[in-house]
N, C-alpha and C positions, 0 to 999 in steps of 0.2 A: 608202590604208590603210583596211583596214573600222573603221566607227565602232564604239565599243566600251559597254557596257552601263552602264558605271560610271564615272562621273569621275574622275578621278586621287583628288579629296579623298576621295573613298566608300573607295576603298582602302585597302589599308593604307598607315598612317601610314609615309613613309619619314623618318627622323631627319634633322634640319635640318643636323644637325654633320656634315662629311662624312664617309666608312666610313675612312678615311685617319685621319682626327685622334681617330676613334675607339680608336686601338689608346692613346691616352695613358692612357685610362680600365681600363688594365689592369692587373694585380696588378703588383707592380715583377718579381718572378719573370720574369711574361712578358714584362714591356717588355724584358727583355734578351736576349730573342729577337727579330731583326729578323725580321719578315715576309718572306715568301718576293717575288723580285722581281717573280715574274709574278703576287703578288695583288698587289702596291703599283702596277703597271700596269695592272692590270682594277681595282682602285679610286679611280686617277687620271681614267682612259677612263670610268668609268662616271659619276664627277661632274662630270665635261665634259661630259656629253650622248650619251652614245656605248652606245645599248642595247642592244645584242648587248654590249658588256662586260660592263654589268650583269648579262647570263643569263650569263654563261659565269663572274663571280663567284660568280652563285650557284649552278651547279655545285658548286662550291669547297666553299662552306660546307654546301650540302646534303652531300659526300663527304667533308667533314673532311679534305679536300687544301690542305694550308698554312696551313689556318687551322682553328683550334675549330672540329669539327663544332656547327653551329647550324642547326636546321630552319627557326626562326623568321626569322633572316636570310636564307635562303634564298625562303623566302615572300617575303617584302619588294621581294630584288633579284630576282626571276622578274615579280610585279606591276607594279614602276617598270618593267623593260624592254618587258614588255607594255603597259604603259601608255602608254609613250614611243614605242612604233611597233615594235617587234621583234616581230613575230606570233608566231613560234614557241616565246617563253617562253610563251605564254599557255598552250599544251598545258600546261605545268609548272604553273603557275600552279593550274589548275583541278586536274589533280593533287593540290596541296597542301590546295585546298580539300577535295573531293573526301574525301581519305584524313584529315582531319585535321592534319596534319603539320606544325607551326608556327604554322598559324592553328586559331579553332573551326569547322567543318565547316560547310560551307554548299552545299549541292547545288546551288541555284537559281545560284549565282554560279557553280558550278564546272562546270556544263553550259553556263554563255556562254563562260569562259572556252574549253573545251573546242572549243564550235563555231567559234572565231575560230583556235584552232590549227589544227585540222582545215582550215578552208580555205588555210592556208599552207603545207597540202603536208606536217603529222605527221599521218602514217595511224593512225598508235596512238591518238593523240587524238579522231580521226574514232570508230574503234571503242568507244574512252569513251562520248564524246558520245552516240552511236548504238545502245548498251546502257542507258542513261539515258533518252532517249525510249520506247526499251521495252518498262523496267520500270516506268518511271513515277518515276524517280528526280531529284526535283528538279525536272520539268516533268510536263507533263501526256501522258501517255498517247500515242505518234503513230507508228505502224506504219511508216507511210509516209514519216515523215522519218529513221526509226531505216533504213530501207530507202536514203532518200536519202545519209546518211553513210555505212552502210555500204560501198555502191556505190562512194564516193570513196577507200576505204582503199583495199579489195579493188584498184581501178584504179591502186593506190599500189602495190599489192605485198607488201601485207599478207594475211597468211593468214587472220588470228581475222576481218577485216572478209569476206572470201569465205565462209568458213564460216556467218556469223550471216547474210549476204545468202541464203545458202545455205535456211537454215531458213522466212526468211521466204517462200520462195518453195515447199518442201517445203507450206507450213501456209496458204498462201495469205493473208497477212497482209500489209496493208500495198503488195504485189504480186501480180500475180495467181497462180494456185497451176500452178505449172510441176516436175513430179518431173526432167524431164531438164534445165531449168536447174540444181534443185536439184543435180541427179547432176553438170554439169559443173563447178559452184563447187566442191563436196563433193572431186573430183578434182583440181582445182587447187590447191587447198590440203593436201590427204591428200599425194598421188605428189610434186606441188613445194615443199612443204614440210615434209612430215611431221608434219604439224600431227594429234597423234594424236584428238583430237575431232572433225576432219574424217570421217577412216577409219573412226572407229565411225558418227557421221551416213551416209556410204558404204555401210558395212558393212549397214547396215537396211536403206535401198532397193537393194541389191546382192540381201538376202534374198528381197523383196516382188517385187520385178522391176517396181520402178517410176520410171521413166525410165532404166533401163539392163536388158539383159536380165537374168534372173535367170540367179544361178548360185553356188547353196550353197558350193561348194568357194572360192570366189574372197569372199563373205561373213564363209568361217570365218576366211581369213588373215587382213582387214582387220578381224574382231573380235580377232583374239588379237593383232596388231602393238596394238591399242586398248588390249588390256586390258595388257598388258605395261607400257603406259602410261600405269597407272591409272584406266584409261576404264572405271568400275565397270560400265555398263550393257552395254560390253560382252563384260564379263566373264560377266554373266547372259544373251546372246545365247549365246554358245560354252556356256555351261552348258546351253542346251536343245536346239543343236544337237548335242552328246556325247547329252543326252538321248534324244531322239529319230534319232538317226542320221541328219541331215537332210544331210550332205556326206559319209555312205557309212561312217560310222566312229560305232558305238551304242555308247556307255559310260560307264554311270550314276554311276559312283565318280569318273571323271573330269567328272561333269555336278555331283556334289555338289558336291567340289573348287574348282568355278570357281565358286560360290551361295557358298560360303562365303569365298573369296577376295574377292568382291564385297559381302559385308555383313561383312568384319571387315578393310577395308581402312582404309589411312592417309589423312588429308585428306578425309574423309567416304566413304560406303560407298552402296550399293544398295539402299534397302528392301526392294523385289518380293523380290531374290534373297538376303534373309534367310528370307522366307515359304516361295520354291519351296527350301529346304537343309533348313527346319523340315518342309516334307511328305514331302521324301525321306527323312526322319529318320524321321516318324511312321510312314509306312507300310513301312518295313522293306525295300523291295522293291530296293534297291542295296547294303544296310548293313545292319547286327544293329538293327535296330527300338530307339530312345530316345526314346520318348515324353515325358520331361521335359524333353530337351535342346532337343527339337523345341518346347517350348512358350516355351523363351526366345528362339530364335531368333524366333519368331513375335511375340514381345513386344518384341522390339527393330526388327522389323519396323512392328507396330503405333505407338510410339516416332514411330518416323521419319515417318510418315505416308501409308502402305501399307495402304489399302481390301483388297487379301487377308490381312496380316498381322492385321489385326482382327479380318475377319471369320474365319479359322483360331482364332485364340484366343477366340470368342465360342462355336465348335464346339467347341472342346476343356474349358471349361467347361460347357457342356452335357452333354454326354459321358461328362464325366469321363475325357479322355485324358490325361495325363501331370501333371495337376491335381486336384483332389477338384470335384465337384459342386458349382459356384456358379449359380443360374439368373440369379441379379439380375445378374454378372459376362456373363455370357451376353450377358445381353438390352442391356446397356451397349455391349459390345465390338461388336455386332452393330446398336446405333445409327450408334455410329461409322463403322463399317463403310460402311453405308449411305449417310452423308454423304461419302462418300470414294471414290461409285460403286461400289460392291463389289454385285453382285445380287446373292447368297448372303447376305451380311450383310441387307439389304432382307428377304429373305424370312424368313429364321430372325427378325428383330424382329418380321414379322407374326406369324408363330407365337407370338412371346413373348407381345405383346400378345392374340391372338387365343385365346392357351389360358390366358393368368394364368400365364406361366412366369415366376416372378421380377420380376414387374412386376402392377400392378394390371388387371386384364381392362379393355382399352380399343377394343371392336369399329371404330372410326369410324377409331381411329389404327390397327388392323390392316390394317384396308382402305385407308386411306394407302401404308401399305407392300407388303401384295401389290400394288396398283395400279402402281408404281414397279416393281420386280422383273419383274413382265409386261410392262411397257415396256420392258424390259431382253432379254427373251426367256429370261424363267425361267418353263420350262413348268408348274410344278408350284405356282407363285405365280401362274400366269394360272388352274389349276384353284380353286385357294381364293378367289381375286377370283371365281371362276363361284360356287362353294358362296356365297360372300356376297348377290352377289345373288339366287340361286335361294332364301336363307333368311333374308336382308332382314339380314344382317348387319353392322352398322356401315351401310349404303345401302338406298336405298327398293327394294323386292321387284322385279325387271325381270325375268322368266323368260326370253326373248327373248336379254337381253345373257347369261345365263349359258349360255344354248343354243349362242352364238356360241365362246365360251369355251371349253366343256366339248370342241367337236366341233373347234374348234383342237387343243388338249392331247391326244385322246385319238388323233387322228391323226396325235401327234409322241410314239406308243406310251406314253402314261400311263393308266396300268389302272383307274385311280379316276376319273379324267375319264371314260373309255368308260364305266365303270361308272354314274358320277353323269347323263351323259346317257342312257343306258338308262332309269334313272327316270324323267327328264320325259318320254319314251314313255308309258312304261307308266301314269304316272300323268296324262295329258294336262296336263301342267303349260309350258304357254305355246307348247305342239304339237298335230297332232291327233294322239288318243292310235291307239298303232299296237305292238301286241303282238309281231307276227314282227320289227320294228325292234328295240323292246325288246331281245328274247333274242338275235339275232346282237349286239348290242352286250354284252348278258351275258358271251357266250362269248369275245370278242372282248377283252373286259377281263380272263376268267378268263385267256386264253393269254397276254397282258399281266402276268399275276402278281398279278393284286389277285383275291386267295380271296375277297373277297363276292361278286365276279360270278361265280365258279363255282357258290357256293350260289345265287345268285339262277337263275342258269340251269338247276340242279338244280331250285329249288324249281318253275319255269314248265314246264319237263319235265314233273317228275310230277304236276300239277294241272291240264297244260295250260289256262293263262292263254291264251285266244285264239289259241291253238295245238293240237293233235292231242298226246295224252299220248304220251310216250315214256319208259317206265320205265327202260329201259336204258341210255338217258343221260339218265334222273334220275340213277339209280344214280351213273354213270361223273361225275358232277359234284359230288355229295354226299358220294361217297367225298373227292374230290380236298379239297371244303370240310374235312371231316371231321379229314384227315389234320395239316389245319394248324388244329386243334383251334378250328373257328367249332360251337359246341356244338349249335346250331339244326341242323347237318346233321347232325350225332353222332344226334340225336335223331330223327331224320324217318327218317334208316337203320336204327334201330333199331325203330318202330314202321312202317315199312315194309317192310324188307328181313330180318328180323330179326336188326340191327345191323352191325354194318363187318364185310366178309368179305375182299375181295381189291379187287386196283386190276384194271377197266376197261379198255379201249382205246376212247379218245373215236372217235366216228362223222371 
């Protein structure tokens, strides 16, 4: 018999009087109800020494079969049988602790009691136990033993233990990171048990084609068998795959449908796919456009704890979409955001701090934040960390590191990056200064869409800046400035050309 963690005395107190001469202590009403015969024989057998009675008494009283449903009694004879050598009350046992249920809650007691069932051969108990290591519930933190118990269910026959062994091995936690172990637990418990959280765990690596070959059409069943199932997450799979046509079948109303099915579900819901129902909603592009509606969905999104549902409603406060204009709401939702890994939230907080939008100007924490965002691979968050350091913002002046920056971004088509490394060309600012570089990065930022490199390109045309003037695509660029009303070119056209005539065809 495995030794056990607690003394019999540590336990609960079992009543000196046996559970037989207890019934005298009962209202006269009930004394005149004789007990049924098989409890007066499971509480004869259990005061004799006879431990499995005990558990199978306390069945009884936990079920309110023949006798007063009593939780607490039940506690009592689950404990004495476990404690007396019945291993398999102890599953029960920790159970009670575990949930409350008769006794005060004690994790640390109810995760021993747990492991000593578990090794008797209750696989449910195993998976207890084994969920408790970790989450950290009652002991301390231990992958690799939650990995150890599970093992022992799943080889029981247990589905939830195959499943969670499952993950540990998807995440590499605790075991080493195997996607086709994961994929064969994930299957064992999906197809031979139906265990519907298997099929969505399935359902993901079935999409990735990681440890089983990919194949959309065979991901969308074991989402929708899932979601049928209340497997909210994936319910939000099959929403982007209707979205995206990714198993041969595009349909956006049927993508909303399953966003909203998954954030307004029973027994808790899907955050993400409160957010992606709020953006189908905002952008109108499956549905008549509800911009208000779209902003609650996003706030119950946020609610829940969804890094895009914040950072959506930190945009739509800025915005002014489906809200009025809060900057300070903005700049909050989009800390949030932040903290919740969301890069858009990250970067819209640098902006807040770095422009004074609703928050006091804090360059050091702006640079905080674009820093985090470009780490993230937000192109246009790695431009303004370049602007920082090229103009000592929030960070000591590095022309060098914003040069690295600028010519990342502007190479991942951001017009203002080409544009902003065009200047430190032009102006030898931490390069040798190089004129003809300069102006292909002009032109190169204008066809990018950022109208100041078209006027700068304009303007290096007709002054020829270490170039050969070329008035006709000055012209054909100061027009282009002009048209998107940058007034410097209005004016240069007008005392040069005499003023805006016709559009150009660039060279």
């Amino acid at each position: 018999m495995k030794t056990l963690f607690f003394s019999p005395s540590s336990a609960i107190s079992v009543a000196a009087i046996s559970l037989a001469a207890s019934w005298a202590a009962l209202p006269a009403a009930a004394q005149d109800e004789a007990p049924a015969p098989e409890v007066v024989a499971l509480t004869e057998a259990c005061d004799a020494g006879t431990a499995e009675s005990c558990y199978q008494l306390g069945h009884l009283y936990y079920g309110g079969e023949g006798v007063s449903w009593d939780e607490t009694k039940a506690a009592e004879l689950y404990v004495k049988a476990c404690e007396a050598g019945f291993e398999p009350s102890c599953a029960d046992a920790g159970y009670m602790y575990e949930r409350a249920r008769g006794v005060e809650v004690d994790l640390t007691r109810a995760a021993q009691y747990y492991a000593v069932g578990c090794e008797a051969g209750e696989t449910w108990s195993c998976v207890s136990v084994g969920r408790m290591h970790e989450l950290a519930r009652g002991v301390v933190a231990d992958d690799a033993q939650a990995a150890h118990f599970y093992q022992l269910s799943c080889d029981g026959g247990d589905a939830a233990g195959c499943a969670y062994l499952g993950v540990l091995h998807e995440e590499g936690r605790g075991v080493s990171q195997a996607y086709d172990v994961a994929a064969q637990l994930y299957d064992r418990a999906c197809y031979g048990d139906g265990m519907s959280y298997a099929c969505s765990k399935l359902g993901f690596l079935t999409e990735k084609g990681q440890g089983v070959a990919r194949d959309d059409r065979q991901a969308a069943l074991l989402h929708s068998y899932a979601c049928d199932s209340e497997e909210w997450a994936s319910c939000r799979a099959l929403g982007l795959i209707y979205e995206y046509g990714e198993a041969g079948i595009k349909n956006g109303r049927l993508a909303l449908s399953m966003y909203m099915q998954a954030c307004e579900g029973r027994y808790g819901f899907d955050a993400e796919s409160c957010a992606f129902a709020g953006i189908l909603l905002e952008n109108g592009e499956v549905t008549a456009k509800d911009t208000k509606q779209a902003v609650k969905y996003f706030e119950r999104s946020c609610e829940a704890g969804s890094g895009l549902g914040c950072g959506k409603l930190g945009s739509a406060y800025a915005l002014a979409i489906g809200v009025e204009e809060d900057l300070a709401k903005s700049a909050h939702y989009s800390e949030i955001a932040c903290e919740r890994d969301n890069t858009v939230g990250c970067y819209n907080a640098g902006l807040a701090y770095g422009l004074a939008r609703g928050v006091e100007e804090d360059l050091s924490r702006a640079f905080t934040y674009f820093q985090t965002a470009c780490d993230k691979g937000h192109v246009y968050a790695c431009t303004n960390l370049g602007d920082a350091y090229s103009n000592a913002k929030g960070v000591e002046r590095d022309h060098q590191k914003a040069h690295v920056l600028y010519e990342s971004s502007c190479e991942k088509d951001d017009g203002l990056a080409c544009n902003n490394l065009a200047w430190l060309y032009r102006d030898a600012a931490g390069v040798v200064q190089d004129y003809a570089k300069a102006l292909d990065l002009f032109v190169l930022s204008c066809d990018k869409g950022h109208i100041r490199g078209c006027y700068a390109a304009g303007y290096q045309y007709l002054f020829g800046e270490g170039i050969a003037k070329d008035k006709d695509q000055a012209e054909v660029y100061l027009t282009q400035a002009c048209e998107a009303d940058v007034q410097h070119a209005c004016d240069l056209l007008d005392e040069e050309f005499g003023g805006f005539k016709f559009k150009k065809k660039k060279r």
